[in-house]
C-alpha positions in Angstrom: -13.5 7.4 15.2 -10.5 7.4 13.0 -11.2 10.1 10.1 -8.5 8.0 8.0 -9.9 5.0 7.9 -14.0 5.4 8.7 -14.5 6.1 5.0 -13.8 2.2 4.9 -13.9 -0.2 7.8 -12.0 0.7 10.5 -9.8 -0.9 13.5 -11.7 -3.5 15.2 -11.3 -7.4 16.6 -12.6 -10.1 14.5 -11.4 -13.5 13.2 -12.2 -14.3 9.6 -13.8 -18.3 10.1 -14.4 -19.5 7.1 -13.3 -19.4 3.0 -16.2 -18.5 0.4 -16.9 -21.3 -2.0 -19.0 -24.4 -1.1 -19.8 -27.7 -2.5 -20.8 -27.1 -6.2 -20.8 -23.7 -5.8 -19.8 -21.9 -9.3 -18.1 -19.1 -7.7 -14.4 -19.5 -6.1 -12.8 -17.9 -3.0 -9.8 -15.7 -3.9 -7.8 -13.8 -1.4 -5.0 -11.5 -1.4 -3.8 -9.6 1.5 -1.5 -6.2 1.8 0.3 -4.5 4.5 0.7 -0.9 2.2 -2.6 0.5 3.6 -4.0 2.4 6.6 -1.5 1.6 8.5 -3.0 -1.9 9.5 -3.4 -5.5 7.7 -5.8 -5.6 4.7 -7.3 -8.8 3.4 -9.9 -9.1 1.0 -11.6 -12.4 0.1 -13.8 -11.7 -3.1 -15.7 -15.4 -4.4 -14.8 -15.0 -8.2 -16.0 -17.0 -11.3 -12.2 -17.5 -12.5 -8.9 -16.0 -11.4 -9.0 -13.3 -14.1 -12.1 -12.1 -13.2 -10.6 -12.0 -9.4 -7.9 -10.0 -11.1 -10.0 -7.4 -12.2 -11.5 -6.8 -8.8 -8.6 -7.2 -6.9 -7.1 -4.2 -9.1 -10.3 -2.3 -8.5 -10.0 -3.1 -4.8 -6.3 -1.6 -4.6 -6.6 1.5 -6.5 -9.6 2.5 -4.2 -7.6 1.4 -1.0 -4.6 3.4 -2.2 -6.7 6.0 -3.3 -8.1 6.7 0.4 -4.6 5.9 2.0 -3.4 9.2 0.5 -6.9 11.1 0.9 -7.2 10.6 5.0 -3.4 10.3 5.3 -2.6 12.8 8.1 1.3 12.5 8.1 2.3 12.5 4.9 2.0 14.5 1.7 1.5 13.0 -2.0 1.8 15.2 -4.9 -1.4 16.1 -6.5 -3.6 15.4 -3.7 -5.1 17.9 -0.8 -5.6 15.3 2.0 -6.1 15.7 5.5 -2.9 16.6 6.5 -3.3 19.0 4.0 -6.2 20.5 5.6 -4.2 20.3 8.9 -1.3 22.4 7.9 -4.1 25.3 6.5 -6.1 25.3 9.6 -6.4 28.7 10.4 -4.6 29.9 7.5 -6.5 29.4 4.3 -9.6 27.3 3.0 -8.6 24.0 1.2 -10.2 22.7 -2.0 -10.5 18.7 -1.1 -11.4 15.7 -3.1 -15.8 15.3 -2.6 -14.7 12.0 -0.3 -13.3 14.3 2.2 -16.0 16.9 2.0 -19.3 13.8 2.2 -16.8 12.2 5.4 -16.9 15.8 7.3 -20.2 15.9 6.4 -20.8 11.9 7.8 -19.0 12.8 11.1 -20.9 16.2 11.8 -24.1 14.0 11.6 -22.7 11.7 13.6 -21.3 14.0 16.3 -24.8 15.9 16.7 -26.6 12.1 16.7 -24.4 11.2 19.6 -24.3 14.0 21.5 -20.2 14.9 21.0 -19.4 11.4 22.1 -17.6 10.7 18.7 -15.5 13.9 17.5 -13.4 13.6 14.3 -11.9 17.2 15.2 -9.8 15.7 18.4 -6.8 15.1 16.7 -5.0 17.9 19.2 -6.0 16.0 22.1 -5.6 12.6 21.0 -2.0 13.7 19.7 -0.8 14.0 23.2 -2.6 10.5 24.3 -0.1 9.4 21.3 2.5 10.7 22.8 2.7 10.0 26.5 1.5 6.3 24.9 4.7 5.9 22.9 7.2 7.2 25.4 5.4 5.0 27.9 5.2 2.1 25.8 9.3 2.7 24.9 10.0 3.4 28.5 7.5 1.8 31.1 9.0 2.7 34.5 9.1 6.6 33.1 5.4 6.4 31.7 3.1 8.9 32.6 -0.3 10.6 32.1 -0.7 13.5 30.7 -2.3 16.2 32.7 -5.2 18.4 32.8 -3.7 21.6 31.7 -2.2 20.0 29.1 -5.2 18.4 27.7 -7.6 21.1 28.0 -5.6 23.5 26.3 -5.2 20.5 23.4 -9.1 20.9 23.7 -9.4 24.6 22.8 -8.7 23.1 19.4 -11.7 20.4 18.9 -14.2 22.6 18.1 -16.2 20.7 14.8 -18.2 23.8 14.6 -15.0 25.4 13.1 -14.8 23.1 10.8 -16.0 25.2 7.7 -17.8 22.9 4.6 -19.1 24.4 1.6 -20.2 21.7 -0.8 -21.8 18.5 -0.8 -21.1 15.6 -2.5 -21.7 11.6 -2.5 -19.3 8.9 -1.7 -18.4 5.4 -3.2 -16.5 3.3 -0.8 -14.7 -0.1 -1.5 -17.8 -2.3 -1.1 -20.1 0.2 -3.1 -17.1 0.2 -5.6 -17.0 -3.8 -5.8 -20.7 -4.2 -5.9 -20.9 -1.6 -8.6 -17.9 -3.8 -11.0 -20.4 -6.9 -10.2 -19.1 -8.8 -7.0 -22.0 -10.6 -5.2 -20.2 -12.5 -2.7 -17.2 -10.9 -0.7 -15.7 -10.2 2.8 -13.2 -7.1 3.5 -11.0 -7.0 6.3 -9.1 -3.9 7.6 -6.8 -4.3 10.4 -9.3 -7.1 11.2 -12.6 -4.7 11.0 -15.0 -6.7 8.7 -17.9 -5.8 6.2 -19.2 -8.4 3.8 -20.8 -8.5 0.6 -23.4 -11.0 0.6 -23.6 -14.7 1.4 -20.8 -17.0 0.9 -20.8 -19.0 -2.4 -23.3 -21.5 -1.1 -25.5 -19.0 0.0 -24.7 -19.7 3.6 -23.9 -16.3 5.6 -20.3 -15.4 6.1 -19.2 -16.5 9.7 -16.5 -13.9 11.8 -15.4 -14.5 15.6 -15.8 -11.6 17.7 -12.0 -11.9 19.5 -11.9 -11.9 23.3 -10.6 -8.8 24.9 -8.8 -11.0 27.4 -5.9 -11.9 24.8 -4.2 -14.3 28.3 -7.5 -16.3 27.6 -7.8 -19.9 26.2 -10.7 -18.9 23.9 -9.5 -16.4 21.3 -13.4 -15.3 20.1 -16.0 -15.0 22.4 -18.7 -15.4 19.3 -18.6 -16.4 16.0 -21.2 -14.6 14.2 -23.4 -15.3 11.1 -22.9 -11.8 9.0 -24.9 -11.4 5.2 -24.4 -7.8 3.8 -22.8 -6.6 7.4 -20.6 -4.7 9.2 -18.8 -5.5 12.5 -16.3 -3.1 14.3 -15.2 -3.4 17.7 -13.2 -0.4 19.9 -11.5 -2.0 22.5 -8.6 -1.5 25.2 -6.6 -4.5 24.2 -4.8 -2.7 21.3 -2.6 0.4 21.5 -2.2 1.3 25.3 0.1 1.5 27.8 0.3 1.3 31.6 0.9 3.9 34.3 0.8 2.5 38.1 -1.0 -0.8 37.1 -4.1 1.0 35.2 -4.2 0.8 31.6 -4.6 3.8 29.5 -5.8 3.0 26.2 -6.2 5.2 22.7 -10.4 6.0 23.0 -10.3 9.6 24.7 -13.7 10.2 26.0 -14.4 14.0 24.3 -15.9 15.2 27.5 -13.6 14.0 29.9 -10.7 14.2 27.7 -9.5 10.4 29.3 -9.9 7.2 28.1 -12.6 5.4 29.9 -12.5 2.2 31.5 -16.0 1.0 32.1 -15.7 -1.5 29.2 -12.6 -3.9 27.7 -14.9 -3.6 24.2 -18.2 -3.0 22.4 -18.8 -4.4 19.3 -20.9 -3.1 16.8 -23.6 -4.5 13.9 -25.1 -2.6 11.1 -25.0 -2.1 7.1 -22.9 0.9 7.1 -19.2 0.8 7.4 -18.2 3.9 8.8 -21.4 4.4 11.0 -20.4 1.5 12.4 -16.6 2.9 13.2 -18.0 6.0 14.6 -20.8 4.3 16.8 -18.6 1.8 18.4 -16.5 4.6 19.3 -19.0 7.2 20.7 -21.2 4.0 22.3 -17.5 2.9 24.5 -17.5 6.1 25.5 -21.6 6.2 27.2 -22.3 4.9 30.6 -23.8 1.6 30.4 -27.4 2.4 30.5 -27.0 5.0 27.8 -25.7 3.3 25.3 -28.2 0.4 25.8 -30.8 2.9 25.4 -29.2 4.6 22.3 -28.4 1.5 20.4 -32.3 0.4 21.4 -33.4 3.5 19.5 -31.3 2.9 16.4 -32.7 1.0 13.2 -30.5 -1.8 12.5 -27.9 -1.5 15.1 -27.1 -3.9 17.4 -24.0 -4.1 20.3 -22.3 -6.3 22.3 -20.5 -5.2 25.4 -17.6 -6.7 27.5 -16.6 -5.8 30.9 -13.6 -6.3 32.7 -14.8 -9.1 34.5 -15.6 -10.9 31.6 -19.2 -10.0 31.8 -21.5 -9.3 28.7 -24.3 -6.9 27.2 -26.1 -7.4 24.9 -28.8 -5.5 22.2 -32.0 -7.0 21.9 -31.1 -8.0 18.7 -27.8 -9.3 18.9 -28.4 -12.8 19.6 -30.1 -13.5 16.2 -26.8 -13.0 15.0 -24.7 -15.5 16.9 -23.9 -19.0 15.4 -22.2 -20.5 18.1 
């Protein structure tokens, strides 16, 4: 789970299929897309009664984005603004008075650290820092990469301790979609870095259709499912996307919290439900269970369903997850 961006969407693998308006519809399909935020392609596609009124929301839609670019930046500083990097660089040192969004996100992943039993943990940024590392100076040097060892990473660990993480106050969270809804959009899908919620039904009240992408990107077929979405979130964590290889084996960016290594049991696992960021932080923690665990913990969620892909090209599926599949 990637504190800056789990207040929103997150990084996962989907096409987007299909534009908004239908035949007669009254509503028009508008789209705009931006490479200023997270890090990561944004595209929105908001269905819009004229192009002024898509104007409105479009400027709604890019003061929130840049809004929580600078809160869950953790590189860079803005003036005005205690972000996360600003927590960061006072870890240890003094307690930091943070914007509520912040304070309810801490609050989001504590719940969902305790729900998934540490398999998702916002506080491994130590850890996951040296992954970065060793991943870039393998990525820029390939027959010098390496892994990082033991040692190394559990003394990165002595530093992921959530518990430690010290919050005070309480407060509620508007993300974009709530933000859209709330200016009167009925009919939108958001995309960031490909990680899709949607507002909705198209304009034509059909649902919105997104591809699930293949994890094999050598493959002929670039989605594996296209899938019929109305008011819902998809995020996928897979291995296809930032890694690097040491000795033929591929050693990705999901660090399992308990072995400190990023797991290769699955090439993804997609996830379905109505909230944004408990999707992020469940297609992370579900990667890193054992097959038969995850089944069972997604079985015991309300409203969650999973798809999982194995190396082989094999698939999982929740009980649910096939009401959701068009083709």
């Amino acid at each position: 789970m990637n504190i800056k961006k789990a207040i929103f969407l997150t990084v996962a693998s989907a096409f987007l299929l299909s534009g908004c308006a239908g035949s007669g519809a009254k509503l028009t399909a508008y789209d705009a897309q931006y490479l200023d935020y997270f890090d990561t392609i944004t595209s929105i596609t908001i269905c819009a009664e004229s192009e002024e009124q898509f104007a409105e929301y479009k400027h709604l839609a890019e003061d929130t984005m840049e809004k929580y670019h600078e809160l869950f930046d953790i590189y860079d500083n803005y003036d005005g603004v205690n972000n996360i990097k600003t927590i960061n660089d006072n870890a240890g040192i003094a307690p930091v008075t943070v914007d509520p969004e912040i304070i309810r996100l801490l609050e989001f992943s504590r719940q969902e650290y305790e729900k998934t039993g540490g398999k998702v943990n916002v506080a491994m940024g130590s850890v996951l820092s040296v992954w970065h590392d060793y991943r870039e100076a393998g990525i820029e040097n390939p027959s010098r990469a390496q892994v990082p060892g033991q040692q190394e990473l559990q003394r990165a660990a002595e530093h992921v301790n959530l518990d430690e993480v010290q919050i005070d106050e309480q407060a509620s969270t508007k993300c974009l979609a709530e933000k859209l809804k709330e200016a009167g959009v009925t009919s939108a899908l958001l995309s960031l870095g490909g990680n899709v919620e949607t507002i909705g039904t198209k304009a034509d009240g059909k649902p919105w259709r997104v591809g699930v992408q293949n994890p094999d990107t050598s493959a002929a077929k670039a989605y594996l499912h296209v899938l019929k979405l109305t008011d819902t979130c998809l995020v996928t964590s897979g291995t296809y996307q930032r890694y690097y290889e040491v000795d033929g084996v591929r050693y990705h960016h999901i660090i399992d919290p308990d072995t400190l290594m990023p797991e290769n049991t699955y090439d993804s696992v997609t996830i379905l439900c109505n909230d944004s960021a408990r999707a992020d932080a469940l297609s992370t923690a579900v990667f890193n269970m054992d097959p038969e665990t995850g089944m069972a913990f997604v079985e015991a969620q309300d409203g969650v369903e999973a798809l999982w892909v194995y190396p082989d090209g094999t698939e999982a599926q929740s009980s649910g997850f096939e009401a959701y599949v068009d083709q």
